[in-house]
PyMOL CGO cylinders between C-alpha atoms (Angstrom):
from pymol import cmd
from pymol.cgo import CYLINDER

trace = [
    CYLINDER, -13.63, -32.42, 13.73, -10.52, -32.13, 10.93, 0.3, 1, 1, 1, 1, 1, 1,
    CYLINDER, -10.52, -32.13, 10.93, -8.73, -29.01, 10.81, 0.3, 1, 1, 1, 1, 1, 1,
    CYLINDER, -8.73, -29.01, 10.81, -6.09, -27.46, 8.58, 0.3, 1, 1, 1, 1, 1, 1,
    CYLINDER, -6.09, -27.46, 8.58, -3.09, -25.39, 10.38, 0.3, 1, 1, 1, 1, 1, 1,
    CYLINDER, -3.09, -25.39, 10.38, -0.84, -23.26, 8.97, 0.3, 1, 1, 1, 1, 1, 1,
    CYLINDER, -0.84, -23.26, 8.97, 2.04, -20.98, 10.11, 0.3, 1, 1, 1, 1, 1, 1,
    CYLINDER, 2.04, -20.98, 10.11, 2.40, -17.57, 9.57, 0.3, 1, 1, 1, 1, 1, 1,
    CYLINDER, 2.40, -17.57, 9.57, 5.51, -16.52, 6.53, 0.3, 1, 1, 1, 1, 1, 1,
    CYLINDER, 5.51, -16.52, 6.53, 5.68, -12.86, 8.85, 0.3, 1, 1, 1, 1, 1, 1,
    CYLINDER, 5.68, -12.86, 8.85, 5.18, -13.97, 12.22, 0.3, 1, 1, 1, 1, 1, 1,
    CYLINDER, 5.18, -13.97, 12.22, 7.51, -16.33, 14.13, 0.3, 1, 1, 1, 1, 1, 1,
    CYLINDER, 7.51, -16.33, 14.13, 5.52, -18.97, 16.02, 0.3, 1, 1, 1, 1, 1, 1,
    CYLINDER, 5.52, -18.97, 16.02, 1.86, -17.63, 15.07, 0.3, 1, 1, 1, 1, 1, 1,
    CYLINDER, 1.86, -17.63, 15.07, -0.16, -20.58, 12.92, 0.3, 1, 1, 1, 1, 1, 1,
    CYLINDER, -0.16, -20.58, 12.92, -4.12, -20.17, 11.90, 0.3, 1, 1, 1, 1, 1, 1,
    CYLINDER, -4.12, -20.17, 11.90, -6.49, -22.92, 12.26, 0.3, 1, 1, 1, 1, 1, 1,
    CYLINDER, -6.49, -22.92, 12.26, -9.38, -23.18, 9.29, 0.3, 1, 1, 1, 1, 1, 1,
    CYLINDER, -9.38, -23.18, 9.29, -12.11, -25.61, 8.77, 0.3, 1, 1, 1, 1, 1, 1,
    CYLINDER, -12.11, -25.61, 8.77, -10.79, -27.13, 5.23, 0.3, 1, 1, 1, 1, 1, 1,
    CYLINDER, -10.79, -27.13, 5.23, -7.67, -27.21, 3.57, 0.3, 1, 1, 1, 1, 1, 1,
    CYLINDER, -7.67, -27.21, 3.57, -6.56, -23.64, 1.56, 0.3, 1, 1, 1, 1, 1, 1,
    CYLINDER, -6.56, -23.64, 1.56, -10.10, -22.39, 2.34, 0.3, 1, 1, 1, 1, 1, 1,
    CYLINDER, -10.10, -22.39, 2.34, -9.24, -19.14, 3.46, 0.3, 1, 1, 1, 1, 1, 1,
    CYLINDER, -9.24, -19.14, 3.46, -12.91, -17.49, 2.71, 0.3, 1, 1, 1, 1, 1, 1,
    CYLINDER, -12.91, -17.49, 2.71, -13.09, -17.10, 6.28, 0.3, 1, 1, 1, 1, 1, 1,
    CYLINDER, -13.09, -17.10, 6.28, -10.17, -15.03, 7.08, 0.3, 1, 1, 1, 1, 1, 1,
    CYLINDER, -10.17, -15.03, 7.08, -10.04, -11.26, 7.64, 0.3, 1, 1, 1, 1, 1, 1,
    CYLINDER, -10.04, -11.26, 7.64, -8.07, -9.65, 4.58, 0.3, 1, 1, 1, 1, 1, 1,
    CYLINDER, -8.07, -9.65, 4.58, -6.29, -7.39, 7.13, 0.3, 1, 1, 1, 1, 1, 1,
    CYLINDER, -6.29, -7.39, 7.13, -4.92, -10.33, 9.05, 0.3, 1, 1, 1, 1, 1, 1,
    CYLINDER, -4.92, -10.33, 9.05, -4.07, -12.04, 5.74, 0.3, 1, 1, 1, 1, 1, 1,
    CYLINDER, -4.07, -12.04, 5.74, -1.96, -9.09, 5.53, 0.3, 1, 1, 1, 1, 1, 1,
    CYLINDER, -1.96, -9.09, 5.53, -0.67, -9.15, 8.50, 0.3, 1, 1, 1, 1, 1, 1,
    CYLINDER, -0.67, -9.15, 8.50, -0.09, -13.16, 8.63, 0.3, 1, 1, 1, 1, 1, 1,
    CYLINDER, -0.09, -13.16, 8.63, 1.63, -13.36, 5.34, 0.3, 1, 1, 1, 1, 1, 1,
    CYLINDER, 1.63, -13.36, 5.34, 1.54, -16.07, 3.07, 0.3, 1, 1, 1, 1, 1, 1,
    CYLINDER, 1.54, -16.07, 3.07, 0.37, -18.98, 4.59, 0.3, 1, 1, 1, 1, 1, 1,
    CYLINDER, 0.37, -18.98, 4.59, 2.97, -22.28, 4.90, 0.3, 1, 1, 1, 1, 1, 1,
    CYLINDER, 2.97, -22.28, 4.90, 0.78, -25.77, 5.43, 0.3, 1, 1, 1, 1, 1, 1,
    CYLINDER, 0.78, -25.77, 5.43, 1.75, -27.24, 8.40, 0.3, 1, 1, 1, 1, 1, 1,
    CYLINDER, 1.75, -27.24, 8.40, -0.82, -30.38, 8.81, 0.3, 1, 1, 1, 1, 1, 1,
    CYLINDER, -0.82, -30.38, 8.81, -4.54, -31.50, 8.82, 0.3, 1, 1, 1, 1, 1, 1,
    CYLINDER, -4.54, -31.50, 8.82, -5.62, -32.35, 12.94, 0.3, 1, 1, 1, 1, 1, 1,
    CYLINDER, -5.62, -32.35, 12.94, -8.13, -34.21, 14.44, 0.3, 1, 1, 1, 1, 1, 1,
    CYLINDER, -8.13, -34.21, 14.44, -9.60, -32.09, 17.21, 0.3, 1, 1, 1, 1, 1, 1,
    CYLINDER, -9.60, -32.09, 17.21, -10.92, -34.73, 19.12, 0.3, 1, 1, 1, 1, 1, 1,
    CYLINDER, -10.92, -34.73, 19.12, -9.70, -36.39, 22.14, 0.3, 1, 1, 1, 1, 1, 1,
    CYLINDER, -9.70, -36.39, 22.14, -6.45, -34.25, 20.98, 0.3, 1, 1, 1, 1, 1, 1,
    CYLINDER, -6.45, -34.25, 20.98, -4.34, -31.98, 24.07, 0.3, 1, 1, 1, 1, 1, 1,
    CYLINDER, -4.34, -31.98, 24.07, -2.60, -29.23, 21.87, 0.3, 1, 1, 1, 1, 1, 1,
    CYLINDER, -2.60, -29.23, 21.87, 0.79, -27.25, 22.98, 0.3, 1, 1, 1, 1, 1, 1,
    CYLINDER, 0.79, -27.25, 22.98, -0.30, -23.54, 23.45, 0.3, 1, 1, 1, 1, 1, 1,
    CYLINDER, -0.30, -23.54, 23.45, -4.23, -23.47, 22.68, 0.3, 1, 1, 1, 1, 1, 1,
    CYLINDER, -4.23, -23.47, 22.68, -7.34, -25.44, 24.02, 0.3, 1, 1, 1, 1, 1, 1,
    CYLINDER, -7.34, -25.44, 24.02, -8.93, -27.59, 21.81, 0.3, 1, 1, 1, 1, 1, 1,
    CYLINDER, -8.93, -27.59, 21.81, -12.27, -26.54, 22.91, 0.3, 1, 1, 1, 1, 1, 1,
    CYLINDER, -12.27, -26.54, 22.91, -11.49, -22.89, 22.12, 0.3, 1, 1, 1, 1, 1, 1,
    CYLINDER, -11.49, -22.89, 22.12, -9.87, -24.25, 18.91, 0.3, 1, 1, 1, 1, 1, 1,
    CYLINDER, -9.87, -24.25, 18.91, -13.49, -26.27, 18.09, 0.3, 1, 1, 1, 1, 1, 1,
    CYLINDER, -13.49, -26.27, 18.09, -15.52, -23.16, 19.32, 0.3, 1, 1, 1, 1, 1, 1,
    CYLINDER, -15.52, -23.16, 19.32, -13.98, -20.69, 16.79, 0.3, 1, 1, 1, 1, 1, 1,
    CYLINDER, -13.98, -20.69, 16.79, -13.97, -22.57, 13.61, 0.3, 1, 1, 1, 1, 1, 1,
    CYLINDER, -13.97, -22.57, 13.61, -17.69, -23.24, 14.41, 0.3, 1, 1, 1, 1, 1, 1,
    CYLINDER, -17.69, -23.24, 14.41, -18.59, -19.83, 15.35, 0.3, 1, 1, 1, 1, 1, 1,
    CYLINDER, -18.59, -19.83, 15.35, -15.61, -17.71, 13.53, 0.3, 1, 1, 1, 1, 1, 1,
    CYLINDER, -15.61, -17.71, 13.53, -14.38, -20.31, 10.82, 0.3, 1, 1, 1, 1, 1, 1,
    CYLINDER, -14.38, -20.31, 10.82, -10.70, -19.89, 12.22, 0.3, 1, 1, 1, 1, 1, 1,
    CYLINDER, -10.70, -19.89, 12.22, -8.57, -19.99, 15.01, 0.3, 1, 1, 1, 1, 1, 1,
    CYLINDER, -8.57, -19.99, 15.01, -5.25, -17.79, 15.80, 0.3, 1, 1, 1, 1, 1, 1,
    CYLINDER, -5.25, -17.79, 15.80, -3.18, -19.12, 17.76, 0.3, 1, 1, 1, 1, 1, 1,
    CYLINDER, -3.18, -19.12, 17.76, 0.12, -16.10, 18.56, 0.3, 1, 1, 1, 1, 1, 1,
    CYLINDER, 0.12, -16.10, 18.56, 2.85, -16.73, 21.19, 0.3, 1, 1, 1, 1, 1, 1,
    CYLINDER, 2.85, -16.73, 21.19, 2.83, -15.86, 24.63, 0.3, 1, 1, 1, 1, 1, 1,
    CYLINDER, 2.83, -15.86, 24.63, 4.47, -12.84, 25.31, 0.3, 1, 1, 1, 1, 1, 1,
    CYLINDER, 4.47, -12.84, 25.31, 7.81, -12.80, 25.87, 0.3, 1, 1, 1, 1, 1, 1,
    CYLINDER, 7.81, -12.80, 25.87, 9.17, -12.26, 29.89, 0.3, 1, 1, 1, 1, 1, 1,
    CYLINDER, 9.17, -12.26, 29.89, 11.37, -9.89, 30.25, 0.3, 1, 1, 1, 1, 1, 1,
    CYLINDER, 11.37, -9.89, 30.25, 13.97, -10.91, 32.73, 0.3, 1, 1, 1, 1, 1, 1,
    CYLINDER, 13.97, -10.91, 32.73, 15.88, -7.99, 33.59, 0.3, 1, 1, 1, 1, 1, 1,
    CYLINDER, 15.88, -7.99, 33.59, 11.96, -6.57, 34.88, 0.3, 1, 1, 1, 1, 1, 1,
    CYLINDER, 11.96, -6.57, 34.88, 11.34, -9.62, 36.54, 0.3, 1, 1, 1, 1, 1, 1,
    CYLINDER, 11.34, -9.62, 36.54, 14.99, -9.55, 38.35, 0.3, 1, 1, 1, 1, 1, 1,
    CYLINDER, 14.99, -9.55, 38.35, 14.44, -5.43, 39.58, 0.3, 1, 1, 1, 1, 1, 1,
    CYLINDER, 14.44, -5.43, 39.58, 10.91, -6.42, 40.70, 0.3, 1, 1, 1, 1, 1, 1,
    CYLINDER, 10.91, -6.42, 40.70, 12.38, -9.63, 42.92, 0.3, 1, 1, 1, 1, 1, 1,
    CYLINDER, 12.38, -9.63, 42.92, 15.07, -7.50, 44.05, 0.3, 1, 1, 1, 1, 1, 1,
    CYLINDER, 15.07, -7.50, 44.05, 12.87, -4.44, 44.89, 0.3, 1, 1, 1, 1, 1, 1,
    CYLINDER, 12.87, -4.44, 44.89, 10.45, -6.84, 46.86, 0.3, 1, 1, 1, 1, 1, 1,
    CYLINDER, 10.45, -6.84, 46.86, 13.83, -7.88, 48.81, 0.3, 1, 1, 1, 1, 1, 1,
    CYLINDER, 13.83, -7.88, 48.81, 14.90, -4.81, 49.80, 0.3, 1, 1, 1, 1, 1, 1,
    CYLINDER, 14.90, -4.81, 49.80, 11.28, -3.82, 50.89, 0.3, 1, 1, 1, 1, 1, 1,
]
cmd.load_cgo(trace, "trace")
């Protein structure tokens, strides 16, 4: 399975996976909105493929069932909660 990704002109590190190339019939007009105008990245073979931050399968399972794939960034840790929670659990 071939699929086109694209990242997001509004969000930093967010990209959308579709079936074919500048097909996006698929895609929600409110997260068009939201996504901006999409920049091509690449065209992927899914198969036998490890990706960075999403699972292939999960990839494969929503542009069969969905007809794309979001993939956003983790959430950002904040450090200064982490530090007071290690600290607290010191002092405990």
């Amino acid at each position: 399975m071939f699929c086109s990704i694209y990242k997001s002109s509004k969000k930093e590190n967010t990209y959308l996976y579709i079936n074919k190339k500048d097909d996006f019939s698929d895609i929600p007009e409110s997260l068009m909105t939201t996504f901006g105008m999409p920049q091509f990245v690449m065209v992927l073979k899914l198969e036998g493929r490890k990706l960075a931050l999403a699972d292939a399968e999960k990839v494969k399972q929503a542009l069969a069932t969905v007809g794309y794939y979001l993939q956003i960034p983790p959430p950002v840790t904040n450090l200064l909660e982490q530090h007071k929670a290690a600290k607290a659990e010191l002092n405990s």
